[in-house]
MOPAC internal coordinates of N, CA, C and O (Angstrom, degrees):
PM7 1SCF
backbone

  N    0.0000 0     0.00 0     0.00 0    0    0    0
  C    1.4524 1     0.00 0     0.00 0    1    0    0
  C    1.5264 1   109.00 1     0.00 0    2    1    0
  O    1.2310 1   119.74 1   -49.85 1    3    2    1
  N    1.2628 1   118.10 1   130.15 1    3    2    1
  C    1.6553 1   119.75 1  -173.66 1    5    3    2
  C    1.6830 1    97.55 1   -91.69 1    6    5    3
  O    1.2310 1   125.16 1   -34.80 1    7    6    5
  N    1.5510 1   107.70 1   145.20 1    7    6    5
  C    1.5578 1   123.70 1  -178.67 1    9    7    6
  C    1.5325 1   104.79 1   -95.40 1   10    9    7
  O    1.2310 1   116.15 1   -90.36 1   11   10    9
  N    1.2516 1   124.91 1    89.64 1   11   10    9
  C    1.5817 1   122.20 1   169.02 1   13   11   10
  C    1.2900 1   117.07 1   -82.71 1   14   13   11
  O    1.2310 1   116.96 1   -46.67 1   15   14   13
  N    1.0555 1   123.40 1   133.33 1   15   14   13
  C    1.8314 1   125.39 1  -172.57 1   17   15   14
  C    1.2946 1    92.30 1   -68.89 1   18   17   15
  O    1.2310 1    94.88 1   158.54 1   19   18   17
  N    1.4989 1   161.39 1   -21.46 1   19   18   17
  C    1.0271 1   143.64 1   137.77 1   21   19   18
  C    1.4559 1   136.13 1   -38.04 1   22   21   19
  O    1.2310 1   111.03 1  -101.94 1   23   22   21
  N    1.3821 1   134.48 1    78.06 1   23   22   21
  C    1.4521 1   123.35 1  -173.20 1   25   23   22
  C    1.5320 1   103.19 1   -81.73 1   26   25   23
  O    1.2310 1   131.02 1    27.04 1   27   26   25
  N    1.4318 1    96.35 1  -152.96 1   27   26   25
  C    1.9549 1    97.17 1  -167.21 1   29   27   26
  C    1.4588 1   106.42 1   -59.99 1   30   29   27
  O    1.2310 1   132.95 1    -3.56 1   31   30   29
  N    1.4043 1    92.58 1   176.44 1   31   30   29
  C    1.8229 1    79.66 1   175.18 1   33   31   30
  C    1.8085 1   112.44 1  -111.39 1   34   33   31
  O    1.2310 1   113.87 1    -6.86 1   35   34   33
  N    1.0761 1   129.21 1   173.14 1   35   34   33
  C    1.4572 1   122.20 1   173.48 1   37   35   34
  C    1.4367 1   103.13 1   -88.88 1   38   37   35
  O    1.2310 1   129.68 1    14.25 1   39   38   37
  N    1.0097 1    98.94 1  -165.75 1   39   38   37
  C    2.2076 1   114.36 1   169.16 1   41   39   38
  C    1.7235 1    93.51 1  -116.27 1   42   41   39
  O    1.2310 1   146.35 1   -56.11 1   43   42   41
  N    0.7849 1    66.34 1   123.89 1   43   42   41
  C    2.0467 1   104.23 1   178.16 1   45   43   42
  C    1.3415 1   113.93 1  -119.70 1   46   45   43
  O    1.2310 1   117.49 1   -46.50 1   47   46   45
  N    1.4473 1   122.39 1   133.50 1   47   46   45
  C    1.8850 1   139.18 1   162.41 1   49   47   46
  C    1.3195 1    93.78 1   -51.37 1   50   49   47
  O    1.2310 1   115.92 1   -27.56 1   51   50   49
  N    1.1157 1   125.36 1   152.44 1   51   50   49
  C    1.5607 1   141.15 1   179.18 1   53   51   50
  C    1.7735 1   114.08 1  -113.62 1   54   53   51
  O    1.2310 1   122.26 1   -64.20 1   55   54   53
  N    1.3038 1   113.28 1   115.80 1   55   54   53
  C    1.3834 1   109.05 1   172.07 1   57   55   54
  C    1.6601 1    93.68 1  -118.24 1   58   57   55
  O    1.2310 1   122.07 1   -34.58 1   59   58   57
  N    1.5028 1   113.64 1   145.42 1   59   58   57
  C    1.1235 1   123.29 1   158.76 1   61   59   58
  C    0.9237 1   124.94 1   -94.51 1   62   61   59
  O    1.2310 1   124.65 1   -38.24 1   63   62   61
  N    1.9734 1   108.68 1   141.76 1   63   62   61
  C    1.4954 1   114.59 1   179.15 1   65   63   62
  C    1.9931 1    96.34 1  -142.30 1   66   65   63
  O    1.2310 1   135.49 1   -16.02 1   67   66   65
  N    0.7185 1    87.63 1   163.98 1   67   66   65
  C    1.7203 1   103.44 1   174.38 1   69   67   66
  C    1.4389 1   107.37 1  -122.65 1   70   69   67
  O    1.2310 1   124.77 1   -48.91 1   71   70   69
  N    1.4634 1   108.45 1   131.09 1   71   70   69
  C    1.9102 1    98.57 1  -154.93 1   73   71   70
  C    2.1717 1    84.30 1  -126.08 1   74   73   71
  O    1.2310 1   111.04 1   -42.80 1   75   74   73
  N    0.8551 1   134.46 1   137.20 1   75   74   73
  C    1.5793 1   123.86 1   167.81 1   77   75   74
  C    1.6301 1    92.13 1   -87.62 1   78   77   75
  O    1.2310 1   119.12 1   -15.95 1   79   78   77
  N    1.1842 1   119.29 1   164.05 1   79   78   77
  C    1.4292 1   147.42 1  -176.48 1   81   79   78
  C    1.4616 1   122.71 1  -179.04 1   82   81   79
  O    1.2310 1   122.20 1   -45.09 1   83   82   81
  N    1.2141 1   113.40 1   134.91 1   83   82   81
  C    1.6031 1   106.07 1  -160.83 1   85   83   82
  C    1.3126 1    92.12 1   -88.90 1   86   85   83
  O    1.2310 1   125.21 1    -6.78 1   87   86   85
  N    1.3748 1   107.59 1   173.22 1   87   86   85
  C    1.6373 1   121.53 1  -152.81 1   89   87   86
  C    1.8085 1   121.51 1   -80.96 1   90   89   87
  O    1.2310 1   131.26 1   143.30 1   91   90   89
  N    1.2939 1    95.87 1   -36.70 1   91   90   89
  C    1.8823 1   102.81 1   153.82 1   93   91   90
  C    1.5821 1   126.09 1   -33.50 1   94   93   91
  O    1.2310 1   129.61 1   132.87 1   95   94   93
  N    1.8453 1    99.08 1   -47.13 1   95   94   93
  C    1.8880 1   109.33 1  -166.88 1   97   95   94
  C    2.0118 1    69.27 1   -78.78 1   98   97   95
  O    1.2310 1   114.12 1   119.19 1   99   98   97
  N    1.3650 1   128.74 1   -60.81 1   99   98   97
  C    1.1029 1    89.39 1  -159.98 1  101   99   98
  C    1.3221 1   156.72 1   -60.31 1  102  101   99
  O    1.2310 1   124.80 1   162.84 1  103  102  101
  N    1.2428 1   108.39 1   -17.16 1  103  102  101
  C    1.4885 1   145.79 1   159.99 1  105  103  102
  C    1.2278 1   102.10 1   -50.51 1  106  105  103
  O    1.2310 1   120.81 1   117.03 1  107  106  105
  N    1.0064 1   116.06 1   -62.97 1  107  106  105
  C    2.0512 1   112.72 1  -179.96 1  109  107  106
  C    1.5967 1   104.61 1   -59.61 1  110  109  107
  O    1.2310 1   125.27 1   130.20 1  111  110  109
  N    1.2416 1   107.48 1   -49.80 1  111  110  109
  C    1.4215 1   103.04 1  -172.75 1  113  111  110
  C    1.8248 1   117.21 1   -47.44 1  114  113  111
  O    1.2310 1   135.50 1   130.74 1  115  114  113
  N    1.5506 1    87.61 1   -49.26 1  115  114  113
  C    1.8162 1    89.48 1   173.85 1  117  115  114
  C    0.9721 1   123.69 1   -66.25 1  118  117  115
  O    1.2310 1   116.18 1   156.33 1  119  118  117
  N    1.6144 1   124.85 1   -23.67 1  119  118  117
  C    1.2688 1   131.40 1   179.87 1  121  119  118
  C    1.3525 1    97.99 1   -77.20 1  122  121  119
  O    1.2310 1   106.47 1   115.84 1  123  122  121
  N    1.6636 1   142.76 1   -64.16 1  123  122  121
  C    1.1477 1   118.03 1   161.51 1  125  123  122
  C    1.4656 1   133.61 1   -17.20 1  126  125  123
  O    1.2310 1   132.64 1   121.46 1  127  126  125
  N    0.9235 1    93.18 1   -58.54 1  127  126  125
  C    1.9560 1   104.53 1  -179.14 1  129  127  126
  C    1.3701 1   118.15 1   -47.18 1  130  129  127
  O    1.2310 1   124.23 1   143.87 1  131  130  129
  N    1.5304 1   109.48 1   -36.13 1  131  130  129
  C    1.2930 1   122.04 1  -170.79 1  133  131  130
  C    1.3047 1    98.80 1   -69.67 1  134  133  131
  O    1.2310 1   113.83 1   116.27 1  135  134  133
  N    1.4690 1   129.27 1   -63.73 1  135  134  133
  C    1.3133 1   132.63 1  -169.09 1  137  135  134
  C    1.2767 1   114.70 1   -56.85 1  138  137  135
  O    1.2310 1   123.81 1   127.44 1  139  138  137
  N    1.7086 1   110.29 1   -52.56 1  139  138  137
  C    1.4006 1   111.99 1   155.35 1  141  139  138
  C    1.3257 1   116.35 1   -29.87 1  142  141  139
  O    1.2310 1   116.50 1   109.99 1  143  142  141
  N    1.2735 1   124.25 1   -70.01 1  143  142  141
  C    1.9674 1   132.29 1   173.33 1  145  143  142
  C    1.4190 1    92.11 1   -34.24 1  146  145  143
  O    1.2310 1   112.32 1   117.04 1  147  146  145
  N    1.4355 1   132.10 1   -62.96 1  147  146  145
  C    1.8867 1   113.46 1  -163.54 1  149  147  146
  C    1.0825 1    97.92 1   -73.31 1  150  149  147
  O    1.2310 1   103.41 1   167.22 1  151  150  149
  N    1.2576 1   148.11 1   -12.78 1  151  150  149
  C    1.3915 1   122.11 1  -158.12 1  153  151  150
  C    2.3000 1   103.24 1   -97.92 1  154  153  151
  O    1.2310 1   126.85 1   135.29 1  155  154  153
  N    1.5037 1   104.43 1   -44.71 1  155  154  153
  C    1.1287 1   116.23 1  -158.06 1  157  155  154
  C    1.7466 1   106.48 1  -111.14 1  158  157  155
  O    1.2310 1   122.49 1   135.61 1  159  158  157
  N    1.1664 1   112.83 1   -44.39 1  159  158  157
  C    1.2744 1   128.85 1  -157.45 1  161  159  158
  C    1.5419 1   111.59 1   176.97 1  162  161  159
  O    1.2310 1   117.56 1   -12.70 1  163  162  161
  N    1.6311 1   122.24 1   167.30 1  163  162  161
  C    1.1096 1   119.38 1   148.78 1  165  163  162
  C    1.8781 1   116.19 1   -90.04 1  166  165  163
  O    1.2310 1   129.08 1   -31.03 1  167  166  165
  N    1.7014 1   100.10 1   148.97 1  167  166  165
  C    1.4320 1   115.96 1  -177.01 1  169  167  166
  C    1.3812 1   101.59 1  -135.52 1  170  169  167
  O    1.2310 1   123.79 1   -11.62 1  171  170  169
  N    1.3683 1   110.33 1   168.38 1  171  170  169
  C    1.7067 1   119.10 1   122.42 1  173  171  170
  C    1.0195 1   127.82 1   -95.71 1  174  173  171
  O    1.2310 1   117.26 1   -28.38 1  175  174  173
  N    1.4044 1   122.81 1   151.62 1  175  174  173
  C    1.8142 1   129.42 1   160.22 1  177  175  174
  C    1.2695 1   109.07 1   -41.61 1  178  177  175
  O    1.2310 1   108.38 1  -168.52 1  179  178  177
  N    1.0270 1   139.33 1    11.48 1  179  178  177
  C    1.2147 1   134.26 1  -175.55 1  181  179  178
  C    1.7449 1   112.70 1  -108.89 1  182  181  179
  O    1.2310 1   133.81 1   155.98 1  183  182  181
  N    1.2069 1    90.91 1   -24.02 1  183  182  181
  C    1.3718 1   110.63 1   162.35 1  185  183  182
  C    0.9278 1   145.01 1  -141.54 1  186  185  183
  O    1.2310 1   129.91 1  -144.00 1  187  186  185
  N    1.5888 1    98.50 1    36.00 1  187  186  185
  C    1.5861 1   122.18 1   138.99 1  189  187  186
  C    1.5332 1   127.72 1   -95.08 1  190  189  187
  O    1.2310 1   122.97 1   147.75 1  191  190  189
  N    1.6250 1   111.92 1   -32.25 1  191  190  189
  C    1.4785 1   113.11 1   167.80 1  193  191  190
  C    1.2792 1   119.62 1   -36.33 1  194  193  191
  O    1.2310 1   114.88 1   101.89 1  195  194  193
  N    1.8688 1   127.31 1   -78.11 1  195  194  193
  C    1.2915 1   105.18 1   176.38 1  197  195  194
  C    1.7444 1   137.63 1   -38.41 1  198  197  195
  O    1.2310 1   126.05 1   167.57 1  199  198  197
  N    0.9776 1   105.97 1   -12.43 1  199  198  197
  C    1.7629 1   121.26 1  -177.19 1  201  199  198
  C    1.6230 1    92.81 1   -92.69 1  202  201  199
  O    1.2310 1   112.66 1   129.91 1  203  202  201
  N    0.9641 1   131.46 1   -50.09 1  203  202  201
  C    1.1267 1   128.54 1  -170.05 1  205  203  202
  C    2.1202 1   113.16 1   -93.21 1  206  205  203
  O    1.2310 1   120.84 1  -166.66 1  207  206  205
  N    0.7901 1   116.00 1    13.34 1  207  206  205
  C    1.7553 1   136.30 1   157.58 1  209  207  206
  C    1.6068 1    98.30 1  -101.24 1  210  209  207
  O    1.2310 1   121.17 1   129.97 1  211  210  209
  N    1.4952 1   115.37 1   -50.03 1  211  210  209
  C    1.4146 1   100.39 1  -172.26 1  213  211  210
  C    1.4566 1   108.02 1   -50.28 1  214  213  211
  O    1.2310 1   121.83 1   114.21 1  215  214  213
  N    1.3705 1   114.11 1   -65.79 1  215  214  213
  C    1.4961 1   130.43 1  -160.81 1  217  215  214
  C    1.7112 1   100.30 1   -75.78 1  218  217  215
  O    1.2310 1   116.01 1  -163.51 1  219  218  217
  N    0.9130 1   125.18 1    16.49 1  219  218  217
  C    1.6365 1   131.30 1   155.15 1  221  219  218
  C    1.4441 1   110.25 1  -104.57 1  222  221  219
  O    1.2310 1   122.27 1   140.73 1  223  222  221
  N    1.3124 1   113.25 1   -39.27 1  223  222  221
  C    1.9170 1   108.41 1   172.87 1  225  223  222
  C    1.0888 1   110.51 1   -86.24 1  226  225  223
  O    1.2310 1   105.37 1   153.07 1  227  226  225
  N    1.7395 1   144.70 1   -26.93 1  227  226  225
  C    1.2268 1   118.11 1   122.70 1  229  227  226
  C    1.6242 1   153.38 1     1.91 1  230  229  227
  O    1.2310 1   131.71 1    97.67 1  231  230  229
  N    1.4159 1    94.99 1   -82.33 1  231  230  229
  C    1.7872 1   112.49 1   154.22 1  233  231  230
  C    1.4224 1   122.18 1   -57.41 1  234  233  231
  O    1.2310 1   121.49 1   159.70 1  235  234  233
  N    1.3070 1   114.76 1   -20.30 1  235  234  233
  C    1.4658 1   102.48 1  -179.44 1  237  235  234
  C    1.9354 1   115.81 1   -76.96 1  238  237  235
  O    1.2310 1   132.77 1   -59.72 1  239  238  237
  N    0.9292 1    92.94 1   120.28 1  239  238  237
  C    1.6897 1    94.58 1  -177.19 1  241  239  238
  C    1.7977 1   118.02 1   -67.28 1  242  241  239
  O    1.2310 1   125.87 1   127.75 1  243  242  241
  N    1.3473 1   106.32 1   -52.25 1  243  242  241
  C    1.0424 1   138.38 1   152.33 1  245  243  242
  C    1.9760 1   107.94 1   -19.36 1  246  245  243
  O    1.2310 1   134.48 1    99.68 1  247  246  245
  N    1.1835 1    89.59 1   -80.32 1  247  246  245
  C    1.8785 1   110.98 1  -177.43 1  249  247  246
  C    1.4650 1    93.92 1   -64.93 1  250  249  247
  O    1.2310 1   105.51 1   128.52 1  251  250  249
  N    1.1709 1   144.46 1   -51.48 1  251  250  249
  C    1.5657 1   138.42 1  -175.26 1  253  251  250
  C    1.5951 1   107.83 1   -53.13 1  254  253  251
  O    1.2310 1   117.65 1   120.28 1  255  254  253
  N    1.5095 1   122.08 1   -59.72 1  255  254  253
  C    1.2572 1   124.66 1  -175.89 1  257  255  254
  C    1.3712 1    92.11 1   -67.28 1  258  257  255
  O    1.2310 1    99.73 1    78.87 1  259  258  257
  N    1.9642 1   154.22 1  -101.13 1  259  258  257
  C    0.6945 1   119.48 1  -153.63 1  261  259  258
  C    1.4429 1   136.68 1   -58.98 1  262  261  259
  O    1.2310 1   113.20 1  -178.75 1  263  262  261
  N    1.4700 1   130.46 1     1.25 1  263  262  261
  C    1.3171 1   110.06 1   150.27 1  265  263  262
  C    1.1426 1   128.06 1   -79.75 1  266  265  263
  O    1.2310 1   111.68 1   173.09 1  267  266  265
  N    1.3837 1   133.29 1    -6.91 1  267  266  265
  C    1.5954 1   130.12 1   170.67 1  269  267  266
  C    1.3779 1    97.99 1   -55.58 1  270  269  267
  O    1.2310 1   134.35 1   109.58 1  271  270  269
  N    1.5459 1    89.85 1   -70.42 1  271  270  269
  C    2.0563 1    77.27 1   177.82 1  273  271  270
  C    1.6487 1   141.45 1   -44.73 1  274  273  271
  O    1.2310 1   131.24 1   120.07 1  275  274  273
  N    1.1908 1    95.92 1   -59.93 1  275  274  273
  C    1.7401 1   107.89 1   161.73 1  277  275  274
  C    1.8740 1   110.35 1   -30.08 1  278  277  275
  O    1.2310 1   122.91 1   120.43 1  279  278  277
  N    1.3246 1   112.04 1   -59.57 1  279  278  277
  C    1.5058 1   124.59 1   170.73 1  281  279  278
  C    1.2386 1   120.77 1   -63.81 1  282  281  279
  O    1.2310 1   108.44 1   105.80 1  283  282  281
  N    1.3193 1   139.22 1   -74.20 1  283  282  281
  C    1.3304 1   129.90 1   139.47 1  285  283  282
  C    1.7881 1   120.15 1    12.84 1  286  285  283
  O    1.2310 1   121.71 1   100.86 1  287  286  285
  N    1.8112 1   114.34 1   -79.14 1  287  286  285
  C    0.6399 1   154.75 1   152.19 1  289  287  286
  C    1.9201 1   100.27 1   -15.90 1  290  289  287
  O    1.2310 1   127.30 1   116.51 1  291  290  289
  N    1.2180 1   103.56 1   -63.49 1  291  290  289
  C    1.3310 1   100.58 1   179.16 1  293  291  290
  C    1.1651 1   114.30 1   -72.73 1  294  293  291
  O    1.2310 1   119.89 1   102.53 1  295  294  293
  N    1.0617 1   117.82 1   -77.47 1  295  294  293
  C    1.6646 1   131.99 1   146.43 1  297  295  294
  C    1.9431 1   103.50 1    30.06 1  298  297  295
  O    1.2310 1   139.58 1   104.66 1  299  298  297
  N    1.5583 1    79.63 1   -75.34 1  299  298  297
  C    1.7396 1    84.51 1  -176.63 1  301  299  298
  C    1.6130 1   132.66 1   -52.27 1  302  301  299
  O    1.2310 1   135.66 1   125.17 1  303  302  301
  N    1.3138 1    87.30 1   -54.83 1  303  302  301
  C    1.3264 1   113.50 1  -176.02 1  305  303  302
  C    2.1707 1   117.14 1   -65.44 1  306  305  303
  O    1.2310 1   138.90 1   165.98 1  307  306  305
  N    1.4822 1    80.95 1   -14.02 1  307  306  305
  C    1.4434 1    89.87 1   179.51 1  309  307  306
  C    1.8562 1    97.77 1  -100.43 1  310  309  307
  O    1.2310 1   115.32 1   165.25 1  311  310  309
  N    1.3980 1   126.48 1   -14.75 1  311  310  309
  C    1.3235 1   111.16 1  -179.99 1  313  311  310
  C    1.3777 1   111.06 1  -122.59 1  314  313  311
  O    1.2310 1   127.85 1  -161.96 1  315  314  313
  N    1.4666 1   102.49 1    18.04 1  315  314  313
  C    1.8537 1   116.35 1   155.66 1  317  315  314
  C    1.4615 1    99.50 1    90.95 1  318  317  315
  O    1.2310 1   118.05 1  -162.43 1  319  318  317
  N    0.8909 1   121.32 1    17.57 1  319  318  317
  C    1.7754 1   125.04 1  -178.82 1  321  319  318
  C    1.6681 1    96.87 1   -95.40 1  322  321  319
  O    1.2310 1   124.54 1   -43.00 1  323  322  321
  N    1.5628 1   108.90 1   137.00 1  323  322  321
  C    1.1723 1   111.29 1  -179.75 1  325  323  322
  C    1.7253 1   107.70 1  -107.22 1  326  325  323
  O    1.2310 1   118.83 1   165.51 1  327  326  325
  N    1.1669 1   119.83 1   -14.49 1  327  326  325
  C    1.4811 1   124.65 1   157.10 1  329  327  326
  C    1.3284 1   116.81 1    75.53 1  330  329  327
  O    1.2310 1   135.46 1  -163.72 1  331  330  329
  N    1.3183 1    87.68 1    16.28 1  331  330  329
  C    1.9305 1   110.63 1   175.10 1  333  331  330
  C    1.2258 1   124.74 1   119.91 1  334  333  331
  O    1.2310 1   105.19 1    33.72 1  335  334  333
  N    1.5867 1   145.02 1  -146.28 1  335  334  333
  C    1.2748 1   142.77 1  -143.62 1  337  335  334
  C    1.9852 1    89.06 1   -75.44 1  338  337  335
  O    1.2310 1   130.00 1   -27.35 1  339  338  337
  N    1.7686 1    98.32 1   152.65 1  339  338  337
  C    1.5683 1   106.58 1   158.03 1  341  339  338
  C    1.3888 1   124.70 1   -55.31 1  342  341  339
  O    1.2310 1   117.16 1   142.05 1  343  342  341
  N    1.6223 1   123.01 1   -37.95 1  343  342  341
  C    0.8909 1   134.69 1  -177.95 1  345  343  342
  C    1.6728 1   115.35 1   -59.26 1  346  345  343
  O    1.2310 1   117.86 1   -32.28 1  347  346  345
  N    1.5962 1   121.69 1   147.72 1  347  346  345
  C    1.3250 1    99.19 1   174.06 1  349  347  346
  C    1.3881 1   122.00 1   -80.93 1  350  349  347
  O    1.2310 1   122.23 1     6.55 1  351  350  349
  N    1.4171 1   113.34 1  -173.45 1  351  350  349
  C    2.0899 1   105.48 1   157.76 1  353  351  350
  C    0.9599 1    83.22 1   -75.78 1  354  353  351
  O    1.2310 1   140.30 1     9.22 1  355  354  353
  N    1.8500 1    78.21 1  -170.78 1  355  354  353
  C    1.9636 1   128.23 1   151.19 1  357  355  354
  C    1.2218 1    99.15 1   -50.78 1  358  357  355
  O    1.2310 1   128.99 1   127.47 1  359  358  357
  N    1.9996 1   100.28 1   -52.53 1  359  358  357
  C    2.0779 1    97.02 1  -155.15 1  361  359  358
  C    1.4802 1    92.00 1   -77.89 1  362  361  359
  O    1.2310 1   104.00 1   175.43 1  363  362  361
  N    1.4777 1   147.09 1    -4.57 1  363  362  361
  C    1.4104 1    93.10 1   160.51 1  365  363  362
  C    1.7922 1   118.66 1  -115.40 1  366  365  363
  O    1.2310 1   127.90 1  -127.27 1  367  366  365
  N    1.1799 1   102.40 1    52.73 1  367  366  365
  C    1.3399 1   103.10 1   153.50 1  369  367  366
  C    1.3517 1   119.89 1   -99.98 1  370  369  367
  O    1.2310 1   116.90 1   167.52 1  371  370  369
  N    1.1415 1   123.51 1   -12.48 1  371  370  369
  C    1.7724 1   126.93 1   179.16 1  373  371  370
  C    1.2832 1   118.77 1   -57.53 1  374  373  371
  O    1.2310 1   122.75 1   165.71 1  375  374  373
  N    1.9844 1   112.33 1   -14.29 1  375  374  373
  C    1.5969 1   104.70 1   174.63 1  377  375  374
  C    1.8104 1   109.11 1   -80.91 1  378  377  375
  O    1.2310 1   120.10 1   180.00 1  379  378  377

């Protein structure tokens, strides 16, 4: 049995987007799908991508730490906490 970092998928709200991708990722993508299809069910790549962005912004270590902050960040500012000096940092000049 092959281990795809994709497991089943949940039921998810649907927003539409139209994404371009050149035709190689798409080819893999279907070929993913396919295997995906023997392993779990049949799909399309089309609805495996969002599952598979999730579980990449997940994994991203990078994207986890700066959204704590970013959120945080909101967090405050939405419950009137100023979270220290008026002045900004360093870290938020990097946006």
């Amino acid at each position: 049995m092959s281990n795809l970092k994709l497991g089943p998928l949940p039921k998810l709200g649907i927003v539409r987007m139209t994404i371009p991708m050149p035709e190689p990722l798409k080819e893999e993508l279907d070929l993913y799908a396919s295997e995906y299809g023997r392993l779990y069910g049949e799909v399309d790549a089309a609805t495996l991508i969002p599952h598979m962005l999730e579980a990449f912004l997940r994994s991203d270590r990078g994207w986890r730490s700066r959204k704590s902050k970013l959120t945080g960040k909101a967090r405050a500012t939405a419950s009137g906490q100023s979270g220290g000096s008026a002045r900004p940092s360093a870290a938020d000049a990097d946006h």
